[in-house]
N, C-alpha and C positions, 0 to 999 in steps of 0.2 A: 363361383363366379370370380372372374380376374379383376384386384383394385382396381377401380376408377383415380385414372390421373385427373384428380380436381382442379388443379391450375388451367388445364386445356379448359374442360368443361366453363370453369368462370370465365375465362375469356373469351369463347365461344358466346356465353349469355351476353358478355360486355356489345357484342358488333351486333348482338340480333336486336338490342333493347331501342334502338333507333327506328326499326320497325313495327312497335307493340302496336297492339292493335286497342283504338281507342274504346278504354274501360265505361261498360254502364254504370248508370245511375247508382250509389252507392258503395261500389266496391272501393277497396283500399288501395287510394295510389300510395307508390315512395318514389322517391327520387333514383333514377338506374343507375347506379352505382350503388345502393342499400339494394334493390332489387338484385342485382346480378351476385351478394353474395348472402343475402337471402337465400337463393336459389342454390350456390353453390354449398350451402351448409344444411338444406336441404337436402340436395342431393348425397353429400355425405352421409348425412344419419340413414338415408335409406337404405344404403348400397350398404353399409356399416351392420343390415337387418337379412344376414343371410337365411334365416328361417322365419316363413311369414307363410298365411291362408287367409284366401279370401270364399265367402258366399255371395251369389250372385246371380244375374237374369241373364242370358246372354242369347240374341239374334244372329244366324251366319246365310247371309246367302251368296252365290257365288253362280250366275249364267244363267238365272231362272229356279237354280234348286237352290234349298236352305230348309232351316229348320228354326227354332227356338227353344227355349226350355231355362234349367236350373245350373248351373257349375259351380263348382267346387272344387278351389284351385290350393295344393299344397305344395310348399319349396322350401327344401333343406338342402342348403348349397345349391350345388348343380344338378339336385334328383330332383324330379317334381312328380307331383300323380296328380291327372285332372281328372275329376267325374262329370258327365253330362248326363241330364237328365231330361225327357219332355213328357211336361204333364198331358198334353193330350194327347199323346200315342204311346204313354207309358211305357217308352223305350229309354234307354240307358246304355252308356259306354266308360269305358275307364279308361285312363291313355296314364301309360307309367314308364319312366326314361331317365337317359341323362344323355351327356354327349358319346354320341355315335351310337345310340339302343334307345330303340322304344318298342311298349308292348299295348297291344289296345284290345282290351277286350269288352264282351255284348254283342258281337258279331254273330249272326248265323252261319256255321261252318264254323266254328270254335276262335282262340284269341288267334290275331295277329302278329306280326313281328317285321321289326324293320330298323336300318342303321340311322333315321333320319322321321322324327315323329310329324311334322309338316306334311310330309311326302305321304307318309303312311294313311295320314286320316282325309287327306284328299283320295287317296286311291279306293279308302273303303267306304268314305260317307259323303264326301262331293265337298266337304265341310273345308273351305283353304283356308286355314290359322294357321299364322305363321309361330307355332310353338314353344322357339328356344326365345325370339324375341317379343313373345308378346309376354313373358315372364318381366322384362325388361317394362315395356310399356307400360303394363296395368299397373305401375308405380310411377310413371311420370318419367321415365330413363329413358336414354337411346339405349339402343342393344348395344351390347360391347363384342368385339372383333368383328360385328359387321360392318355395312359402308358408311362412310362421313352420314352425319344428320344435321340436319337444320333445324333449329330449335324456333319456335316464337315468343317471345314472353308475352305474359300478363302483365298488367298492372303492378302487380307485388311480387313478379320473378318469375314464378306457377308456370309452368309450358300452355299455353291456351296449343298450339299442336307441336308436333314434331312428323319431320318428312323422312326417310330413311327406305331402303330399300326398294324403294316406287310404291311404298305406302306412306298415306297422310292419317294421322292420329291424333282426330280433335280430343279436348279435356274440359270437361266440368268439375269443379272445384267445389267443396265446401267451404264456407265461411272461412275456417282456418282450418290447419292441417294439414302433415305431410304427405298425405294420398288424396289419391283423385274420387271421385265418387261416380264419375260414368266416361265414357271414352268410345270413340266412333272410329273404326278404324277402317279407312278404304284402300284398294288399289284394281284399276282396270273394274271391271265388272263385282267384284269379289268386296265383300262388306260385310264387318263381323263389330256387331253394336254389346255393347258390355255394360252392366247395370251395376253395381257394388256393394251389397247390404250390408255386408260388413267384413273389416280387415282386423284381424289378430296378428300382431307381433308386425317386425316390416319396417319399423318407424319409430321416432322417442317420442311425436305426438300425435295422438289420436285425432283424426277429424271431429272436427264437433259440428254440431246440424245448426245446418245455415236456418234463416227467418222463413224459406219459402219451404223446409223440410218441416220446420214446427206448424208451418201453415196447413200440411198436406196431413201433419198429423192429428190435426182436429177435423179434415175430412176425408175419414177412411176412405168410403168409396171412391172417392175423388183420384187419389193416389193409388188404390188399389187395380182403377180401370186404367189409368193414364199408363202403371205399369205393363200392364198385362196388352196394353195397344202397343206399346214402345216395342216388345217382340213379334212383331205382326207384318208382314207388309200389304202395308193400307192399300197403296196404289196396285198392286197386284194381289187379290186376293184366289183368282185362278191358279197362279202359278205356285203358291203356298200349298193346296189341294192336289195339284201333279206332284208337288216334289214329294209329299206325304205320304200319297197313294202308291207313288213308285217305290217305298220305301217299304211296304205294306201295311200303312196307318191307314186308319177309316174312317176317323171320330169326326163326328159331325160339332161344329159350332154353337153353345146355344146361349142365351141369355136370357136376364130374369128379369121379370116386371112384377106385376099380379100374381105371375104366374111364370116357371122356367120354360124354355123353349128353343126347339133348334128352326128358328125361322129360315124361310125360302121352301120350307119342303109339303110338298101338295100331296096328301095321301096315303101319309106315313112316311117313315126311313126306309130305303131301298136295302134289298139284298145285299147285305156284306160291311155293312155296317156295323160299327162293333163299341160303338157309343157315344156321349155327348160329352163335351168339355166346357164347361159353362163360365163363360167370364168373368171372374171378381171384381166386382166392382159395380155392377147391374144390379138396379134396384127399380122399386115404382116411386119410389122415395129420391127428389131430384134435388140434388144441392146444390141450387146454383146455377148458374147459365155455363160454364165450364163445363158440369158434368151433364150436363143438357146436352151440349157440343160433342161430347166422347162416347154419350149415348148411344145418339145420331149416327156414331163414327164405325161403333162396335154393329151398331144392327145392319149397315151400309155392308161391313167386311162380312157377316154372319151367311146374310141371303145370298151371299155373289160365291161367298164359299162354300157354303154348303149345296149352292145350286151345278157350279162345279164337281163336286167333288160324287154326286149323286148322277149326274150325265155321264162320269167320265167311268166310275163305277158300270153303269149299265151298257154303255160303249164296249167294254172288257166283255160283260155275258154274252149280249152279243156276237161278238166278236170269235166266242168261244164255242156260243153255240152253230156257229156257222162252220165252224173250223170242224165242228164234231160228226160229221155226216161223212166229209169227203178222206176224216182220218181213218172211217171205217169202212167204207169202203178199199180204201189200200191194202187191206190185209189181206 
């Protein structure tokens, strides 16, 4: 990666700090002028951490199709290798690159290849991450040699987003520290949600866990269902069930109470189903009015998914067994 000119960069954070956007309850102000070089000695130590990895949750949808799952992101200079993982269709991809080459392999029909890794994993998974710059991002950075960015500060410097290429890339912060812990990135229809369990190397300070991550860690399930919803899309859980099935995943939704379960389904699992993926974080054991709420939320997406996914399934047999009569007759 090309030095960062830090003089721009500070002075860029100096004209944005008139915009910050007014800090909650608790957090740390300073005065924008300590902010803006805050930020910019931040930004040095980071760009200064040419080899760093992170582990992490990540959600991508893009026109109705998307996925979720596990990544694992490594970057040595300008080489990087991502692995994706989704636990409930126990598929997996590998994307490996630098500038002008990428390789992505897990593909049916063998690996892939192509001059431009963004291009390549829309074309084979639907999946639009912007690649080279979201290397940049999931540290809190504009991309470098792409177009001007607008930065927003925080309270204490921290980019609460940055705009860039007709993408907006919200940031949640821990307590301190010079990486971000989660980040929303949109543009157009295209939305790729990133969760952060932890960063090796990247930076001279480690994040340390805010009061609401210590919180989450004296209620497991609380945090383990919160995360496991955060990859989900709630308001659509139909289109989660198309995108999965088109992709040739089957696994049905379930969740635990008394007893595990893949609710919505009347009369067993249909034809073609190839198993349940059962939510962490579901219990008969409720913590709280919180996990009461995320319950509610999990068993709401469960039935509507799996009732989908089980219709659209039989729509196919269907479908097939219709087509089977008049294909034989043609011969």
């Amino acid at each position: 990666m090309r030095t960062a000119v830090v003089a721009m960069l500070a002075l860029g954070l100096s004209a944005c700090v008139g915009g910050a956007v007014k800090p909650s309850a608790g957090e740390t102000v300073v005065p924008a002028a300590d902010a803006a070089q805050r930020e910019a000695a931040r930004a040095l130590r980071v760009r200064a951490g040419s080899e760093w990895s992170l582990t992490g949750r990540i959600a991508v949808s893009n026109a109705g199709k998307g996925g979720s799952g596990r990544i694992e992101w490594t970057q040595r200079g300008e080489r990087f290798e991502v692995a994706l993982s989704a636990p409930v269709t126990r598929q997996s991809w590998r994307l490996a690159g630098g500038p002008g080459e990428a390789r992505l392999e897990g593909l049916e029909g063998g690996p892939r290849s192509g001059d431009n890794a963004a291009a390549l994993l829309l074309e084979t998974t639907g999946w639009d991450i912007p690649v080279e710059a979201l290397g940049n991002w999931l540290r809190g950075l504009p991309a470098e040699g792409s177009a001007a960015a607008k930065l927003t500060p925080g309270p204490d410097g921290r980019p609460l987003s940055i705009e860039q290429g007709g993408w907006t890339i919200a940031y949640q912060w821990p307590a301190s520290g010079d990486l971000p812990s989660r980040l929303d990135a949109r543009r157009a229809s295209a939305r790729v949600r990133l969760i952060v369990d932890e960063w090796e190397g990247g930076a001279a300070a480690a994040p340390v866990a805010s009061r609401d991550e210590v919180w989450e860690s004296l209620q497991p399930n609380v945090a383990k269902l919160r995360n496991e919803l955060s990859l989900l899309n709630l308001d659509d859980p139909a289109g989660d069930a198309r995108a999965n099935l088109a992709q040739g995943r089957a696994r049905l939704i379930g969740v635990c109470g008394f007893s595990c379960v893949a609710p919505g389904i009347e009369g067993g699992a249909s034809a073609g189903i190839d198993g349940i993926h059962y939510l962490e974080g579901t219990s008969d054991v409720v913590e709280g009015d919180e996990h009461a709420r995320l319950l509610k939320q999990a068993m709401r997406y469960a039935i509507a998914y799996n009732q989908s996914l089980v219709a659209a399934l039989k729509a196919n047999t269907a479908s097939g067994s219709a087509a089977a009569p008049s294909a034989s007759a043609s011969r």
